[in-house]
C-alpha positions as CSV (number, residue, x, y, z in Angstrom):
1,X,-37.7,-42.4,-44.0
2,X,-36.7,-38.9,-44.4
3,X,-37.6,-38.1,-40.8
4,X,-34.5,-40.6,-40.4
5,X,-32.6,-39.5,-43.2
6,X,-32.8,-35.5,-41.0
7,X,-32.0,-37.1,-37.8
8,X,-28.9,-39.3,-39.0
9,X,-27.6,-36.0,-40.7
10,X,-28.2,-33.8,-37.6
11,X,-26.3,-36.6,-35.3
12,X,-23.5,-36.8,-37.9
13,X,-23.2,-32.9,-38.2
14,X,-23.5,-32.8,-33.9
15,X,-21.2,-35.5,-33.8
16,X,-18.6,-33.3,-36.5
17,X,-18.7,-30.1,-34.4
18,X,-18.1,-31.8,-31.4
19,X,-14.9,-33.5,-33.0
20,X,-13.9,-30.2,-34.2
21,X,-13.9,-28.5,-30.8
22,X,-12.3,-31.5,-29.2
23,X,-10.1,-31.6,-31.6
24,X,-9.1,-27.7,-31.5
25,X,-9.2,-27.7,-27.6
26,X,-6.6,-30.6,-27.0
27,X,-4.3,-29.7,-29.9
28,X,-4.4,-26.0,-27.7
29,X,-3.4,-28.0,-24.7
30,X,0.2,-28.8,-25.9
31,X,1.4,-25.1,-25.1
32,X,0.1,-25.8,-21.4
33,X,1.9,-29.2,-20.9
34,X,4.9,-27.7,-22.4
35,X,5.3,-25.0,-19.9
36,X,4.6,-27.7,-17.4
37,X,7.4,-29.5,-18.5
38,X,9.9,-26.5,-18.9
39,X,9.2,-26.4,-14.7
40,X,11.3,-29.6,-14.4
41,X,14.6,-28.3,-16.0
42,X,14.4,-29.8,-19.2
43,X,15.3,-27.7,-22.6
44,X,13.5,-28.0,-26.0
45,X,15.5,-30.2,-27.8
46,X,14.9,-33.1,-25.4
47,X,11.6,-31.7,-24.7
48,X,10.3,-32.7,-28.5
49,X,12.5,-35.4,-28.3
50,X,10.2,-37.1,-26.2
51,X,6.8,-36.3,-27.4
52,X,8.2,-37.1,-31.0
53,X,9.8,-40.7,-29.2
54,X,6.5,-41.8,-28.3
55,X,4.1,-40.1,-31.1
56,X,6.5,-42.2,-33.6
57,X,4.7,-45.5,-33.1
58,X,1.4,-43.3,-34.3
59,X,2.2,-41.9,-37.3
60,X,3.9,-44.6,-38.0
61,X,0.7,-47.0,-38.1
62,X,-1.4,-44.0,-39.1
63,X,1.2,-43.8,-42.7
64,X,1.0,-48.0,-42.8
65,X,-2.9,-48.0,-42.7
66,X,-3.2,-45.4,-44.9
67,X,-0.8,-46.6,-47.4
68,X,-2.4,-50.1,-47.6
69,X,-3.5,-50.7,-51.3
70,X,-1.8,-47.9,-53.1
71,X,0.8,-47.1,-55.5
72,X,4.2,-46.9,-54.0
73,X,5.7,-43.7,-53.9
74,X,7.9,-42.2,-56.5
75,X,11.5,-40.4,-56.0
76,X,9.7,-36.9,-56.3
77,X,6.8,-38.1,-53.9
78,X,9.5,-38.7,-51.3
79,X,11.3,-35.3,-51.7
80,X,8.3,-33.7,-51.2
81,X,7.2,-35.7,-48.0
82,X,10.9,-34.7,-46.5
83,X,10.6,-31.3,-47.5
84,X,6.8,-31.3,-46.0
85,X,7.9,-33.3,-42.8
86,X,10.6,-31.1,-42.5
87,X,8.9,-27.3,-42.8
88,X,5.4,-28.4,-41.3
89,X,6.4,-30.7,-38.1
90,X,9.7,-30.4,-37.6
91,X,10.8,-27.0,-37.9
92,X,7.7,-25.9,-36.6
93,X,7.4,-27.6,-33.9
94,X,10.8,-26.9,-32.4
95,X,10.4,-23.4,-33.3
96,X,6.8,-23.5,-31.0
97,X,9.0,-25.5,-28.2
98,X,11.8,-23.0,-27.9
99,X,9.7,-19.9,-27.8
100,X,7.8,-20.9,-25.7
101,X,10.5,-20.9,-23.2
102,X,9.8,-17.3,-23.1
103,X,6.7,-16.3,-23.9
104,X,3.3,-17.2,-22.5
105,X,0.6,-20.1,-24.0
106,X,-1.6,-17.2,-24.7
107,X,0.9,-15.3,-26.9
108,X,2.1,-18.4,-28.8
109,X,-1.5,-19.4,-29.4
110,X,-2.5,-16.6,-30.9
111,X,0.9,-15.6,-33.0
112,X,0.5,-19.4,-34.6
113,X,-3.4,-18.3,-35.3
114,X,-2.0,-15.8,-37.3
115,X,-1.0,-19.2,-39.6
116,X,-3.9,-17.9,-42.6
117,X,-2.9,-14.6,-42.7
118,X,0.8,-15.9,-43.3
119,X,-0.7,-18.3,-45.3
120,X,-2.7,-15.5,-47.9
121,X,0.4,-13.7,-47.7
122,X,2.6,-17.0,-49.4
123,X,0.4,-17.1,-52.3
124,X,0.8,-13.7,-53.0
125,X,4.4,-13.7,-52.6
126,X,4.6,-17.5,-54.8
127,X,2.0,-17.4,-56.8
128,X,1.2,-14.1,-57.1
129,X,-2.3,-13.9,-55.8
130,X,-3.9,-10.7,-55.3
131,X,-4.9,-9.5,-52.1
132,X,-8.6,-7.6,-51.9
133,X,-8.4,-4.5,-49.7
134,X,-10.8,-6.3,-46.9
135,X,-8.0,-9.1,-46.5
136,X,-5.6,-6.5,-46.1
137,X,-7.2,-5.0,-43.8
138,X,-8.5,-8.3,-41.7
139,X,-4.9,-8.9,-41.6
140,X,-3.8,-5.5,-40.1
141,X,-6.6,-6.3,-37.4
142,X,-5.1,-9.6,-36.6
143,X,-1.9,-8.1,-36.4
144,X,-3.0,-4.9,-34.6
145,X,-4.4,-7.6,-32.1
146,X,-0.8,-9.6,-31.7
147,X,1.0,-6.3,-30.9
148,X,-1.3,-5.1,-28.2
149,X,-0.6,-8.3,-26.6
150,X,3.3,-8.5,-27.0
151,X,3.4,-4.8,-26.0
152,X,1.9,-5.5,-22.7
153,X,3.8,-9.0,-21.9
154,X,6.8,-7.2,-22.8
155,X,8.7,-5.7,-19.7
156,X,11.8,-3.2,-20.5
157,X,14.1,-4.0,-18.1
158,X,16.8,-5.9,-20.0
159,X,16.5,-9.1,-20.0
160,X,12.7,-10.0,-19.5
161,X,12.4,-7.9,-23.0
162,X,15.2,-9.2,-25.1
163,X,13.6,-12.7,-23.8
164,X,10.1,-12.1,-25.1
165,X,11.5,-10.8,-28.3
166,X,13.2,-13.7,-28.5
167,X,10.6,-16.2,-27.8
168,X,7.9,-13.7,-30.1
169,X,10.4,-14.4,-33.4
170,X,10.9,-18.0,-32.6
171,X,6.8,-18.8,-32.6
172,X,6.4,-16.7,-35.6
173,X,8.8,-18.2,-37.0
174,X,7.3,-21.7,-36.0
175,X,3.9,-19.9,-37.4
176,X,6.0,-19.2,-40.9
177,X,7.2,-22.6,-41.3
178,X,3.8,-24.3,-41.1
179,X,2.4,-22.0,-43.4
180,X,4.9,-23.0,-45.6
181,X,4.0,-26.6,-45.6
182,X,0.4,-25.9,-45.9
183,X,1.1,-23.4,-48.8
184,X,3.2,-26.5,-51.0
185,X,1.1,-29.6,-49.3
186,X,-2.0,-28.7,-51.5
187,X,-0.9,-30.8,-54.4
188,X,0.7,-33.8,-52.9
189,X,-2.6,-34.1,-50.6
190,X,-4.4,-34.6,-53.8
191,X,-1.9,-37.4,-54.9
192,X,-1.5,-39.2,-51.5
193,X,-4.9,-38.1,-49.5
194,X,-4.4,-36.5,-46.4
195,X,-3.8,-38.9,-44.1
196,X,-1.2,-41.1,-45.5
197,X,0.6,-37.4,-46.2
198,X,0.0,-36.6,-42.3
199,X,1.4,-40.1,-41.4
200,X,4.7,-40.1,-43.4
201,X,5.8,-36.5,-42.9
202,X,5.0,-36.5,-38.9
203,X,7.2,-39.8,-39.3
204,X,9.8,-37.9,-40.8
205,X,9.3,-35.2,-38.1
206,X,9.4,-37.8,-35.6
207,X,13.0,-39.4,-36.9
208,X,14.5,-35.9,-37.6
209,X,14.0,-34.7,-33.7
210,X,15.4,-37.7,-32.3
211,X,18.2,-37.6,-35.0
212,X,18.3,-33.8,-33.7
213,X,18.8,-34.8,-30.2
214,X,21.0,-37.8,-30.8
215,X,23.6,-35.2,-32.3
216,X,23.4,-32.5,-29.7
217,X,22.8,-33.9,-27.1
218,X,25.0,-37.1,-24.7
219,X,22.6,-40.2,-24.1
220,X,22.9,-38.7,-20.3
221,X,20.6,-36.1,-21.3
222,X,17.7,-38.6,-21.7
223,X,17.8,-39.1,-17.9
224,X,14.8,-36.8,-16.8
225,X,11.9,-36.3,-14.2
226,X,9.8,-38.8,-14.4
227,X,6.9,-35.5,-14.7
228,X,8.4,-35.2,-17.8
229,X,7.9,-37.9,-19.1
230,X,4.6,-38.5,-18.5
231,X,3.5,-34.7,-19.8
232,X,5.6,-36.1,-23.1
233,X,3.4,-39.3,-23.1
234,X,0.4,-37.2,-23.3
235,X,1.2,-34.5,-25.3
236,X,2.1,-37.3,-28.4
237,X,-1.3,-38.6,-27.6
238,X,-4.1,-36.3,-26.2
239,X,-2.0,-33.4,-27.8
240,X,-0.5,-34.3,-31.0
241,X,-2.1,-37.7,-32.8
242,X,-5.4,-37.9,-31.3
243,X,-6.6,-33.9,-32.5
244,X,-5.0,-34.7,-35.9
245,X,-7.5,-37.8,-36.3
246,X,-10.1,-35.6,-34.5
247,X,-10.1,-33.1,-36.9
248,X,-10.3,-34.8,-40.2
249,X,-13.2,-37.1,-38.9
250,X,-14.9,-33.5,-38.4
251,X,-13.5,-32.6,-41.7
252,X,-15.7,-35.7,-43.1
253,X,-18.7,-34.6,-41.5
254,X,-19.3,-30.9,-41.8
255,X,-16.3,-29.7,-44.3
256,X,-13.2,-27.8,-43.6
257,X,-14.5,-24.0,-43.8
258,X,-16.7,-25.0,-40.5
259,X,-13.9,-27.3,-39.0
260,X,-11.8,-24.3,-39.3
261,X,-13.9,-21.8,-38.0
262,X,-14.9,-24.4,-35.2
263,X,-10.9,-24.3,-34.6
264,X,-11.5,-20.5,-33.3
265,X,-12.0,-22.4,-29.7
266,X,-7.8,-23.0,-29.7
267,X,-7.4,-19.7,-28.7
268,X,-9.5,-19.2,-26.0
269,X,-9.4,-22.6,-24.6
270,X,-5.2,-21.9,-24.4
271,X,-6.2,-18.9,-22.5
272,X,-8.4,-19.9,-20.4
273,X,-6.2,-23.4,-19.6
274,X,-3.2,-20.9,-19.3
275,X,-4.9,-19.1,-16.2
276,X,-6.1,-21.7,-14.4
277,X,-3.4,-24.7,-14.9
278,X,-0.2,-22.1,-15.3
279,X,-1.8,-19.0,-13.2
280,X,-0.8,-16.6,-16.6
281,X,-2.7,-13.6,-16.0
282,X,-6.3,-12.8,-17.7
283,X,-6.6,-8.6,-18.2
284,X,-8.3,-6.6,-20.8
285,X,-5.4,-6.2,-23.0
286,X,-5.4,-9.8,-23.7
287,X,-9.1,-10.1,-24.3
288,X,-9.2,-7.1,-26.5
289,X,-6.0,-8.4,-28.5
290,X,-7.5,-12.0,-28.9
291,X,-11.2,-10.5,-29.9
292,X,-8.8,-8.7,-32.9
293,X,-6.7,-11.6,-34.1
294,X,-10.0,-13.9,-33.8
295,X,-12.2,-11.2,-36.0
296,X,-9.1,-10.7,-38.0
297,X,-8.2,-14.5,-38.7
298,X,-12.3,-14.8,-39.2
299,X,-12.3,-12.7,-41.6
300,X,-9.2,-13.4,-43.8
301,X,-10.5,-17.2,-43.6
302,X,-13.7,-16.4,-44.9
303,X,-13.0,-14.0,-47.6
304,X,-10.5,-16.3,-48.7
């Protein structure tokens, strides 16, 4: 019997880490199939339009089924899913979309793995947390990491820079928002459970980027390649719902420190997809900058 007992919890721990790395890899994939799409002409806005179009029906079940059996929500619950579906998949996301007009996968990857640095930084700021001198210094190798890479994909001829800067700010910026909803989700995860909080704020995400689109943009503007379409189909699925559910059934079985750690992969699979789908280029200044934010991000995650 306990011979059993070992190899039913060494199947369910295998079967955890592979979910985690699947998980971590495909969610990484959205970068690629975004710069795919950006080859057909189409701009952000309708961009996330689309994958939020068809990852609607999703998170819409996902919030249902999750919701079965419990208490209704109160006014306050509902503020705080809006503000939540607002900061951590909405704003983000379209943050992520437009920079990466700009910038490679490889640089957005690992500016939005800066996310528990930002994260450590919140509390201090909001909760005043203090900061041990190893974090702060974990963090200054993250970020020592990020620059190397932005200084070398940045060209100074006009344009090309003010462009990277540009796209540089609006990922950070995608990274700041996120940590944002991960600093203020901590308590309403504990009220709702995480997956009926995941459900009905991406639903709110969902409705706020075609809202988003239905304002700026003329119902002509839905008319695009049909490439597009299909990258959008699979980025809502293999990209966006799929990982989410991926990750918390590896959450389940071995525990979020090792799911996160697990989620180290992202990186490097975004890389590595980068140069062999978009033909980004693969030099030491990348691998040198990504072996910093990794052993900086590491670090910060486990002290913490």
């Amino acid at each position: 019997m306990t011979e059993q007992l070992k190899k039913s919890a060494q199947k369910r721990f295998a079967t955890g880490l592979l979910l985690a790395v699947a998980g971590s890899t495909a969610f990484s994939g959205k970068a690629i199939i975004v710069k795919l799409a950006y080859r057909y002409g189409v701009d952000a806005v309708t961009l996330i339009m689309y994958r939020m179009l068809f990852a609607l029906p999703i998170f819409a079940v996902m919030a249902w089924w999750a919701s079965r059996g419990k208490e209704a929500l109160t006014r306050n619950d509902w503020l705080g899913v809006l503000g939540l579906g607002f900061t951590g998949y909405y704003l983000a996301s379209y943050l992520d979309f437009a920079g990466l007009a700009y910038i490679s996968a490889a640089l957005e990857r690992l500016i939005l793995y800066l996310n528990p640095t930002l994260v450590l930084i919140l509390g201090w700021l909001l909760y005043k947390k203090k900061m041990s001198s190893k974090q702060i210094g974990a963090m200054a190798l993250s970020y020592a990491g990020i620059f190397l890479v932005f200084g070398h994909e940045l060209k100074f001829d006009g344009s090309t820079s003010s462009n990277t800067v540009l796209g540089a700010v609006l990922v950070f910026g995608s990274a700041v928002s996120y940590a944002i909803y991960l600093s203020y989700s901590g308590e309403m995860v504990k009220r709702l459970g995480s997956l009926r909080l995941v459900g009905l704020a991406t639903t709110v995400a969902c409705l706020l980027c075609i809202a988003q689109f239905a304002v700026l943009r003329p119902l002509s503007a839905m008319a695009v390649a049909p490439q597009v379409l299909w990258l959008s189909l699979l980025n809502a699925t293999l990209c966006t719902a799929l990982p989410v559910l991926a990750v918390m059934m590896a959450i389940e079985r071995i525990g979020a420190p090792l799911a996160a750690q697990t989620g180290m992969i992202g990186p490097m699979s975004t890389i590595l997809m980068g140069v062999f789908i978009l033909g980004e280029p693969l030099n030491a200044w990348i691998i040198v900058g990504t072996v910093l934010v990794l052993g900086g991000v590491y670090w910060v995650s486990r002290k913490s």
